[in-house]
N, C-alpha and C positions, 0 to 999 in steps of 0.2 A: 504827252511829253512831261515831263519830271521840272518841276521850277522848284527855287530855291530864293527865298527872300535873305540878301546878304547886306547885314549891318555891319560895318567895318571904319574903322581909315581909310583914308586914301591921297595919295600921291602922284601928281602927275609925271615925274620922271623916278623912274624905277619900281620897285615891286614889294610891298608893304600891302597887310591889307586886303581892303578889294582888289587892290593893283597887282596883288600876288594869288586871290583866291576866286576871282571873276574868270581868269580866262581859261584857267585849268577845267571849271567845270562846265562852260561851252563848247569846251575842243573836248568833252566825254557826252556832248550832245544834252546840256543838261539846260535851259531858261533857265539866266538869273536874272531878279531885281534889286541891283547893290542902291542903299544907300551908304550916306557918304557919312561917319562921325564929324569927321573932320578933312577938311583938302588942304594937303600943304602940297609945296614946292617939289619937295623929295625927302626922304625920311628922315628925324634929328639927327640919328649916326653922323650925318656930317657935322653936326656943328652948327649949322644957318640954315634957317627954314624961312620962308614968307608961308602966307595964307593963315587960314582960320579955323579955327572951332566952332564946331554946331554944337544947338543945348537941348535938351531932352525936347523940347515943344515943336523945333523943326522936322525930329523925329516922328514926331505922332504926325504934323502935319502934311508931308510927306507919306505917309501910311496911308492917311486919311484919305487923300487922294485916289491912291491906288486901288483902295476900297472902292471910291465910287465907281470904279470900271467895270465893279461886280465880279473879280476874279479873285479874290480871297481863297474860296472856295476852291481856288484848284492849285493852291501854297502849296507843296508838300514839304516844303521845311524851310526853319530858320536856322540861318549860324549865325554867330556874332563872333567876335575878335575881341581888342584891348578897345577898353573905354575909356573916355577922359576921363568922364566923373560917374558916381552914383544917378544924379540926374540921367544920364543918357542911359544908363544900366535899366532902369526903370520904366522907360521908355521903351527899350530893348525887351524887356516881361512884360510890359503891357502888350506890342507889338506879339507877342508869341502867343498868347492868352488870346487875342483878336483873331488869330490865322485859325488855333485851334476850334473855336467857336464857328470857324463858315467851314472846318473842316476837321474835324475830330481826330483823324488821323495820324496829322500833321506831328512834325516833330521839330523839337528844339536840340542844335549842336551849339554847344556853348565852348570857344578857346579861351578858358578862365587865366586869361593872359594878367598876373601879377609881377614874375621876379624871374628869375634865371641863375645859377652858378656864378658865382664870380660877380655878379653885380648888387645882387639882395633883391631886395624887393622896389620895384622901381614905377609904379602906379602911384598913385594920390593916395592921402591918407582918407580909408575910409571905403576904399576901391577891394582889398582882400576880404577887410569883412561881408560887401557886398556880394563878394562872389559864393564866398562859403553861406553865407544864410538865406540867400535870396536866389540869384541865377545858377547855381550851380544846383540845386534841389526842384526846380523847374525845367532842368534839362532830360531828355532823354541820351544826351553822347554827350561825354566833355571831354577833350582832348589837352589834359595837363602834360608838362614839363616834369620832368623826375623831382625837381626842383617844389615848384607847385602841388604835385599832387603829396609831399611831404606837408607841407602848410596846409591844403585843406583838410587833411586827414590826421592834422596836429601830430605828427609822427615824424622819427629821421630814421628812414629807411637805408639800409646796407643788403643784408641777404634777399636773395629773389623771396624768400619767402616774407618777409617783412612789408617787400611791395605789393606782394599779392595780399597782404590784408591790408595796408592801407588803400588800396584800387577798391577793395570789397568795404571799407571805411566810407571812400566817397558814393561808392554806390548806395548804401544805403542811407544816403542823405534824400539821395531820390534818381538816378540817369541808372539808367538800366546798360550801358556801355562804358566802357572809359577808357579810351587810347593814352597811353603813357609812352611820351616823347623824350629823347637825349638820355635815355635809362642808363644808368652807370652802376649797376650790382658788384659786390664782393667777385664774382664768378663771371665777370666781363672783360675778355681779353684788355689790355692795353690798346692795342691797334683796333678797337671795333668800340661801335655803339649797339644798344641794344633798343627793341619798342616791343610795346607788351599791350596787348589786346585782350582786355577782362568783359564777359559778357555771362548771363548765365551761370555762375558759380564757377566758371571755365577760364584759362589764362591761356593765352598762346605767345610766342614770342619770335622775333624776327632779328637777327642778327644779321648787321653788315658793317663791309669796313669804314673804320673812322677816317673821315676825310678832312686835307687841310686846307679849308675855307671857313671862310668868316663872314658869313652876307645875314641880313636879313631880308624876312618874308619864306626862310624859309617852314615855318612852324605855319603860318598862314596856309602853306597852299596843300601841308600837308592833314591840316584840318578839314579843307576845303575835297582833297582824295578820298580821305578817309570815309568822310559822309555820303560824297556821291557813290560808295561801291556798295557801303552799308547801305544805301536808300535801295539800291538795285536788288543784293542777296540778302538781305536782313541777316548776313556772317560777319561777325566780328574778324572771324581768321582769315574770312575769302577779301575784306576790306582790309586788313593788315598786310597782308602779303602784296596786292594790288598797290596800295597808296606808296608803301616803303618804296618797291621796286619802282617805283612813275620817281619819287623824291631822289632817291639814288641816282638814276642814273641825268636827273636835273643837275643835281649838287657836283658829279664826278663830271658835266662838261664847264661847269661853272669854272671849277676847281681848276681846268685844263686849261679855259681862254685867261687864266687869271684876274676874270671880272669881280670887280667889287660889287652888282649887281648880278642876282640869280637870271640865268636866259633863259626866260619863259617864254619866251616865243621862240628862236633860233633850238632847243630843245624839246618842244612843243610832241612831237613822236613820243615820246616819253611817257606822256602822258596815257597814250593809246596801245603806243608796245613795246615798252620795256626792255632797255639793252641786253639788260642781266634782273633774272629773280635770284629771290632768296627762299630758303626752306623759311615753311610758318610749323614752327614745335607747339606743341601743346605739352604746357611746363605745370 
């Protein structure tokens, strides 16, 4: 069976996170072991949060643990999410560096979660550069924001062609994949978003319609798809076409019950079979 070491946030009411990228990859038959960054109440979007932050040493010690089970060895991958700080980041490469070691294998997916449209950059200072020189060149998959992968690839991207060299920019940092999320090209309808799957000198891309909802978690779970279908076919296009269509047709019931929280369980099928696909092009 397929396990997946997941370092994340976490929330007890709603879906951020582990809280967003834990149960997608059990309901695909996958062992996870989430640790936790941090456990709040529910995610800041509201405004008021309790609970706390963990710091890079609970992470190791937590690992540490796990290790002594003697099942390191049967890791096949890490993902990580947004971190609080460089601390935990570091913590998060050590951990990946450790799996690798009882399992050569093994792979690191890294969601170099810094900024977004409309908002800037909204991590710690000190948190983008860590991504760009440190965990994102340790990774083999990172799954940036159109947004983000413009700043690691120090570029501002418009024409498809612009994103496929800065995808091929971050790639040769070092991740042999790079799914690029919320894509907004010159050449994308109005009513639609686009994701773009860079593997191998190859680009494929997946269009669907733009929907109006506003939740988070959902870039979480669609990092959390993406990896599980790549762990399975080692395809960048057979995991793009799979993750999109499971995210779609989450977001289009989300969208429907007018929840402010994505339905990750009540939408759950989704994940396994898909209401509606989309064409995967190779661009």
């Amino acid at each position: 069976m397929t396990a997946v070491l997941s370092i994340q946030s976490h929330v007890a009411y709603g879906h951020v996170g582990n809280s967003s990228a834990v149960f997608p990859l059990q309901r695909l038959g996958i062992e996870v072991w989430p640790i936790h960054t941090v456990q709040f109440s529910n995610h800041t979007g509201y405004g008021e949060w309790t609970g706390r932050v963990y710091d890079g040493q609970s992470i190791d010690e937590l690992v540490q643990g796990i290790s002594a089970r003697g099942v390191l060895g049967g890791c096949d991958a890490v993902l990580s999410g947004y971190l609080g700080s460089a601390d935990i980041g570091h913590a998060v490469v050590g951990t990946v560096a450790r799996v690798r070691a009882a399992n050569p294998q093994a792979v690191y997916c890294c969601d170099p979660v810094i900024g977004d449209v409309g908002r800037g950059v909204f991590v710690r200072p000190g948190i983008e550069e860590f991504m760009r020189e440190v965990a994102v060149p340790a990774a083999d998959v990172v799954t940036p924001n159109h947004y983000e992968l413009d700043l690691l690839s120090g570029t501002t991207t418009r024409s498809l062609a612009s994103v496929k060299d800065a995808a091929a920019a971050v790639q040769a940092l070092g991740p042999r994949v790079v799914l690029t999320t919320s894509l907004v090209a010159e050449d994308t309808p109005a009513d639609a978003v686009d994701l773009l799957a860079s593997e191998g000198g190859r680009h494929w891309r997946v269009r669907t319609p733009r929907l109006d909802v506003a939740v988070n978690g959902a870039g979480d779970a669609i990092a959390a798809l993406f990896l599980a279908h790549w762990l399975r076919t080692r395809s960048a296009a057979d995991a793009l076409g799979r993750a999109a269509a499971s995210v779609f047709g989450l977001l289009q019931r989300t969208e429907d019950a007018r929840s402010r929280e994505i339905l990750l369980v009540s939408a759950q099928e989704e994940f396994v079979t898909p209401s509606r696909t989309f064409a995967v092009d190779e661009v």
